[in-house]
Steps between C-alpha positions, in 0.01 A plus 500: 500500500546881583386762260839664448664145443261443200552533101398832327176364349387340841503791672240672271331199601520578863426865470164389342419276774567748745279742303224261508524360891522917556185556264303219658603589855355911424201316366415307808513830696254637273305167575512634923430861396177373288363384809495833668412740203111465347519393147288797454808696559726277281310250353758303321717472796241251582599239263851443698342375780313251307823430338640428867544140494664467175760824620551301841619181283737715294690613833535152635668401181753793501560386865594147349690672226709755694567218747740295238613836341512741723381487839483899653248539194243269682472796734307692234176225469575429893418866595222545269336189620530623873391837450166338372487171761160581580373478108688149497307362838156609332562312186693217671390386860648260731338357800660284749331463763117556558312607858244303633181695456220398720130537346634625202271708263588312111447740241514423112489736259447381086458660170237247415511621128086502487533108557635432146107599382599574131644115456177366410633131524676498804406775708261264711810232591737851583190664678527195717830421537523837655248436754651172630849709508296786728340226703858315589599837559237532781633899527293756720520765299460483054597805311399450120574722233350456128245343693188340252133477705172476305211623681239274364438150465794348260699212416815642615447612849791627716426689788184286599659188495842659646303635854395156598818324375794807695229483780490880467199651564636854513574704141566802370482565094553826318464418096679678270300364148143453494484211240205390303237260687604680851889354445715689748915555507669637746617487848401283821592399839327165696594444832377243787526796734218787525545817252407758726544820256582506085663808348650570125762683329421539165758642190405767309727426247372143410157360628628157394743473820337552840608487918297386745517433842343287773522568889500136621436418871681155643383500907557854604739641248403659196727486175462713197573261132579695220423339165674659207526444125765762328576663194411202279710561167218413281686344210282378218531157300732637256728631771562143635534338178850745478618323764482132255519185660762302620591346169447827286557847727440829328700721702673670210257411194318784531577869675222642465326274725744520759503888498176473551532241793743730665243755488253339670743386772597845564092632522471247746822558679323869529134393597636246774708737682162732522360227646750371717506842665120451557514164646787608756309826620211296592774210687670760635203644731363158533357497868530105528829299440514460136522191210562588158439305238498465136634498148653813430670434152824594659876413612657526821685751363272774401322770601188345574654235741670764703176707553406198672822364636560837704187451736477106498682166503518271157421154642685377229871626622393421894419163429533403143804320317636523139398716266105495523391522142118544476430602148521231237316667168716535163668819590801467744463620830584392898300583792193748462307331767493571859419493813556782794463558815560726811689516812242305692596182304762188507474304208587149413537256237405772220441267189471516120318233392607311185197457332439586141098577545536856391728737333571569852643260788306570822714597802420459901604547827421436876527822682431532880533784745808621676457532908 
């Protein structure tokens, strides 16, 4: 039914669905421009590009809605999702075929969440279930972040019993936290290939997140692994119990815990673009071809991702498929875990593994060298 054909008191009704498919479509462009401005500049621009996926839904439905009411007004979500097609393949990735990569290099990267070490009763089962999951894996390369090692003799060993079990003699560690009883958190890389040279990036704005990286040598070629963990948004326990559960949420029982939310979101917006920029200067002079990997508490459409995204290749939209959701805590979120890599690279079968062993899934992929 045409707008002109219908009764007085529908076509307010039109109007204000118009208003809101034009609204939504001027907020997705603020979504693209977020990725290109540092939320140090405009800070609460930031939250539209977190707010991506749920603005991306509201223009498919006006497509749907404009198709059975008027049709030329599809054009308006049709355009806006075009002008930002690249946003859409990073959060939604679709593979078809995969090349054949011979001697591939496997790399896995996996917010291990310090092996569940707090959950007194079943952090031992977790703590193993993760190392049979790394040893199926049988990867080359291991990035951890929130990695848990204890330097002395203890009941809850990790990286002593994990070197024998990945068959990875070679390691690199850089600890954030210096825990009681020589307990360590931080950072590490194992490989079953030689670490010929470590380096570090460290953030002056918070000590608690940390970059390393590992110049690996496989036959005669050297490869530089970057290890990251981002702009954690440190919320405390009372933070996450606003969010409820899934039989009682809190979103709206109390605002001032949610303005205060917001404001931690948009501190850590600030601190990771800091050091995002860090990370890329150090991948952009990188005199080896280049994997980066890591959890950097970010979407694909942000400006963190495209510090990263403008020098390498996400594995994830090469050779991923679907949407690629890593996080899996209480508050919502999509994919803030990644792996990179340069122009040297094919990759294949990029995989997020459906495993619930952390607050994290761990992802992987085989990457090989182009001739």
């Amino acid at each position: 039914m045409k707008a002109s054909a219908t009764k007085p008191g529908l076509h307010w009704v039109f109007k204000i669905f118009l208003g809101i498919n034009l609204l939504n479509s001027a907020l997705l462009f603020g979504a693209y421009l977020n990725t290109h401005v540092s939320p140090n500049e405009w800070g609460y621009l930031y939250f539209l590009g977190l707010g991506y996926p749920i603005l991306l839904i509201i223009a498919l439905v006006f497509i749907l809605l404009w198709f059975f009411v008027k049709k030329k007004l599809m054009l308006i979500s049709i355009i806006t999702i075009l002008i930002g097609f690249n946003h859409l393949r990073h959060f939604f990735a679709v593979t078809v075929f995969q090349p054949t990569i011979e001697e591939p290099i496997k790399v896995l990267s996996f917010n291990v969440h310090i092996f569940d070490l707090y959950n007194l009763e079943g952090r031992e089962k977790n703590k193993q279930e993760i190392f049979k999951f790394l040893k199926e894996q049988d990867a080359d390369v291991y990035c951890f972040q929130e990695f848990y090692h204890q330097d002395q003799s203890s009941n809850f060993q990790t990286k002593n019993e994990m070197i024998p079990l990945l068959e990875t003699p070679h390691y690199h560690e850089r600890y954030t936290h210096e825990m009681l009883d020589k307990k360590f958190f931080g950072v590490a890389t194992f490989s079953k290939y030689p670490i010929i040279n470590q380096g570090e990036i460290p953030f002056d704005n918070d000590p608690n997140n940390y970059c390393i990286y590992s110049d690996i040598l496989k036959n005669e070629d050297t490869i530089r692994v970057f290890n990251a963990h981002i702009g954690s948004i440190r919320l405390q326990s009372d933070d996450y119990e606003f969010f409820g559960d899934d039989e009682r949420p809190k979103y709206l029982e109390n605002k001032e815990a949610g303005q205060r939310i917001l404001g931690r979101l948009k501190r850590a917006f600030e601190k990771r673009a800091i050091q995002a920029e860090k990370v890329a200067e150090q991948v952009a002079i990188s005199p080896y071809p280049t994997v980066l990997c890591g959890d950097f508490n970010d979407t694909p459409v942000s400006y963190c991702y495209r510090q990263f995204n403008r020098y390498l290749y996400d594995a994830f939209v090469e050779s991923g498929n679907g949407i690629g959701q890593t996080y899996i805590g209480k508050v919502p979120s999509n994919r803030i875990d990644y792996i990179f890599y340069s122009a040297a690279f094919e990759s294949a079968n990029f995989t997020t593994h459906q495993v619930n062993l952390s607050d994290h899934k761990p992802i992987s992929v085989e990457l090989g060298f182009i001739d």
